[in-house]
C-alpha positions in Angstrom: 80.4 7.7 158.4 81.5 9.7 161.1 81.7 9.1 165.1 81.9 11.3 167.6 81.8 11.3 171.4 80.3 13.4 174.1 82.5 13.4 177.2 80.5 15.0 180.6 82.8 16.6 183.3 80.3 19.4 184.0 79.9 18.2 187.8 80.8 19.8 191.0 82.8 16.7 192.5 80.7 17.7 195.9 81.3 13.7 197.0 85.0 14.1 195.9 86.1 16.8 198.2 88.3 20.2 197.6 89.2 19.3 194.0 87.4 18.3 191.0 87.8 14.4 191.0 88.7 14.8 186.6 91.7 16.8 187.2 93.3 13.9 189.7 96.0 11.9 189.3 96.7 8.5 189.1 100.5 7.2 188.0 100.9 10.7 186.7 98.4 11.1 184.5 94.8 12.8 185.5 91.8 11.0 185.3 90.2 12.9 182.5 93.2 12.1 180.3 92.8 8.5 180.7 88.8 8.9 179.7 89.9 10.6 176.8 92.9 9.1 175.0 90.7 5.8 175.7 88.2 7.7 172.9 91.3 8.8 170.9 92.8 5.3 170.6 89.5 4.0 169.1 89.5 6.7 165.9 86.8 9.0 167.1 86.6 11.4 164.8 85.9 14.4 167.4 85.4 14.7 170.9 83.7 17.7 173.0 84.1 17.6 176.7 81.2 19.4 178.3 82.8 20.8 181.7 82.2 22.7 184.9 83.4 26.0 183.8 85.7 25.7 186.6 88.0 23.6 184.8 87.6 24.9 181.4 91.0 27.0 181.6 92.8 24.0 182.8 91.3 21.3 180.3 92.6 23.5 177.5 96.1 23.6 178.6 96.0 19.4 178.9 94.4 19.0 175.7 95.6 22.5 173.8 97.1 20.2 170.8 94.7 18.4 169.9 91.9 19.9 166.8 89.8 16.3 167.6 89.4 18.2 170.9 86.9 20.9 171.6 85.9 21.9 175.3 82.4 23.6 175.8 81.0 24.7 179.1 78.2 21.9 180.0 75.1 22.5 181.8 73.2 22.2 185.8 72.4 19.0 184.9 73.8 15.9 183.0 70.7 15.9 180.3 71.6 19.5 180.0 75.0 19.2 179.6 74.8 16.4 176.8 72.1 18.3 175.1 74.9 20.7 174.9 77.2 19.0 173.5 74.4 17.3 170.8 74.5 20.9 169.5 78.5 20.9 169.2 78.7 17.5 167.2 78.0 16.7 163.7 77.9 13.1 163.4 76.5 9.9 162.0 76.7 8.0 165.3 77.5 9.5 168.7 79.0 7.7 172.0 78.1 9.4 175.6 80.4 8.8 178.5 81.1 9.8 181.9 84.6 11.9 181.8 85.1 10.0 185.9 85.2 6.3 184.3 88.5 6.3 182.9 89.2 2.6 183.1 87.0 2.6 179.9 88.9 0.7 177.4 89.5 0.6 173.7 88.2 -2.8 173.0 84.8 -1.3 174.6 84.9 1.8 173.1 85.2 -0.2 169.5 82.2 -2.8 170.0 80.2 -0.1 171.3 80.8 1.3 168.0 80.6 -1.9 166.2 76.9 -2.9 167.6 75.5 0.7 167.3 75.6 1.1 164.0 73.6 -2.6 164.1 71.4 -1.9 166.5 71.3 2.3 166.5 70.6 2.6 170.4 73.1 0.6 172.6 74.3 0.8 176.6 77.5 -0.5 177.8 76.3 -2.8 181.1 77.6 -5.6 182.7 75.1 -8.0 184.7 74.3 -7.9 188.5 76.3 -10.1 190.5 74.7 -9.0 194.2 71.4 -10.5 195.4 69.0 -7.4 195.2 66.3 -6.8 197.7 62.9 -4.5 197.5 63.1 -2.5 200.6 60.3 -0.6 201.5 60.5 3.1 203.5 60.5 2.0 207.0 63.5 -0.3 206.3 61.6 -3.5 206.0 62.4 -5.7 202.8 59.5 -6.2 200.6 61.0 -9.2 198.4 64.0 -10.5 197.0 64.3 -9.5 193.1 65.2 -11.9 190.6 68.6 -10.7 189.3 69.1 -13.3 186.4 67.6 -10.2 184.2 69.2 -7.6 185.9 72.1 -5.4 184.7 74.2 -2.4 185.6 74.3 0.6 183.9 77.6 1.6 182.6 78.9 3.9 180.3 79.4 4.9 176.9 75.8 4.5 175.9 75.8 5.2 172.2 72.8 5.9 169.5 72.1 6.9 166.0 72.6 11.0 165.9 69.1 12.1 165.0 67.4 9.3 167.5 69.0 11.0 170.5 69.0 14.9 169.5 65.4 13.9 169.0 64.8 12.4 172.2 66.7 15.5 173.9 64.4 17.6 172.1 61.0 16.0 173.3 61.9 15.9 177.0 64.2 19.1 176.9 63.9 20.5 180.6 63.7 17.4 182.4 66.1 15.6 184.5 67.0 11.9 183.0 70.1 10.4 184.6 71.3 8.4 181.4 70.3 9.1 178.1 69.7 4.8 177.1 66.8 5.8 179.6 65.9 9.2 177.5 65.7 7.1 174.4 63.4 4.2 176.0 61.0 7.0 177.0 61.3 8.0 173.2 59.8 4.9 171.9 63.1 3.5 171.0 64.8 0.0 171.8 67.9 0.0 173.7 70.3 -3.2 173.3 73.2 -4.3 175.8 76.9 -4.1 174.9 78.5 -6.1 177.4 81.0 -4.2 179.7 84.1 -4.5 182.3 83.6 -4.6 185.7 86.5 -2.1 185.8 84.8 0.2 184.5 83.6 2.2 187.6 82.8 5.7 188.0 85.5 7.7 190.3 83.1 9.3 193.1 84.5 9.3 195.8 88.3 9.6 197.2 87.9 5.8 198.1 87.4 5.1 194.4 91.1 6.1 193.5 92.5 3.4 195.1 90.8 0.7 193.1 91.7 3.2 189.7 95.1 2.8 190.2 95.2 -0.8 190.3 92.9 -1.0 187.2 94.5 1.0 185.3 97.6 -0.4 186.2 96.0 -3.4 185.2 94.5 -2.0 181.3 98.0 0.0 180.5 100.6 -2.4 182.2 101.6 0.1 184.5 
């Protein structure tokens, strides 16, 4: 059985500012580095990092000694640029995650693993804390949601190979922001592993802040 994982860093970092947010650094160490030696520690069997071709050049000096490694150039879109790297892996079981949440950790990474090969389609989430409100487009709120069945999205999301190339393949061309939503317009059943509220996505400069004292937190530092 082997496992791979699809890493996306094809994004401009347009909320970030001058610099592509994956290339900062936090306690020395850039934020793409942390994303990916959380993958390593877990015994992925091969990783491909779909990037802006901007950063190519630069990802292969961080990573240049590593064969578990490859770097591809990803695609104008996020279901473009997994697609992409679909086409680069040969796997049993594939994890998907977003190279800007590096306080993924290990323990994640391995009951992602664990429950996909259970369950074969699977979404890292942890449940909404926040009242939610239905706000219509003048402002006015419509109703307050119940949030006892409400989650947020996190990543990795993780499937059986040949249930997500297949669901890439059917709605090739389209723009879905997550693939756990790809698969559920597939026909497929999608099952919660449960996350870390650490686990945010760096988007803005704001976000580093809270990065360094979670990952100070996960590696001790």
């Amino acid at each position: 059985m082997k496992i791979s994982a699809i890493i996306t860093a094809g994004g401009t970092s347009s909320r970030f500012g001058n610099t592509n947010k994956l290339l900062e650094t936090v306690n020395n160490k850039e934020i793409i580095k942390y994303t990916v030696d959380a993958f390593l520690s877990a015994d992925i069997d091969q990783i491909v990092i779909c990037a802006n071709k901007t950063i190519i050049e630069t990802l292969q000096k961080i990573f240049f000694n590593n064969r578990q490694i490859k770097i591809i150039e990803g695609g104008s879109t996020r279901q473009e640029s997994v697609y992409k790297g679909l086409n680069a892996v040969e796997c049993d079981y594939v994890l998907i995650h977003d190279g800007a949440r590096p306080m993924i950790t290990k323990e994640v990474i391995q009951n992602t693993i664990q429950t996909v090969i259970d369950k074969k389609a699977v979404s890292v989430m942890t449940k909404t804390v926040d009242t939610i409100k239905e706000v219509d487009s003048s402002g006015k709120i419509i109703k307050t949601v119940d949030r006892t069945k409400l989650y947020n999205t996190q990543t990795p999301q993780a499937f059986e190979y040949n249930i997500i190339k297949s669901a890439h393949e059917k709605f090739k061309g389209q723009n879905f922001t997550d693939d756990a939503g790809l698969a559920e317009a597939f026909g497929y059943e999608v099952y919660i592993v449960q996350g870390d509220y650490r686990n945010i996505k760096v988007t803005t400069r704001s976000d580093l802040a809270l990065a360094k004292i979670y990952l100070g937190e996960i590696y001790g530092q």
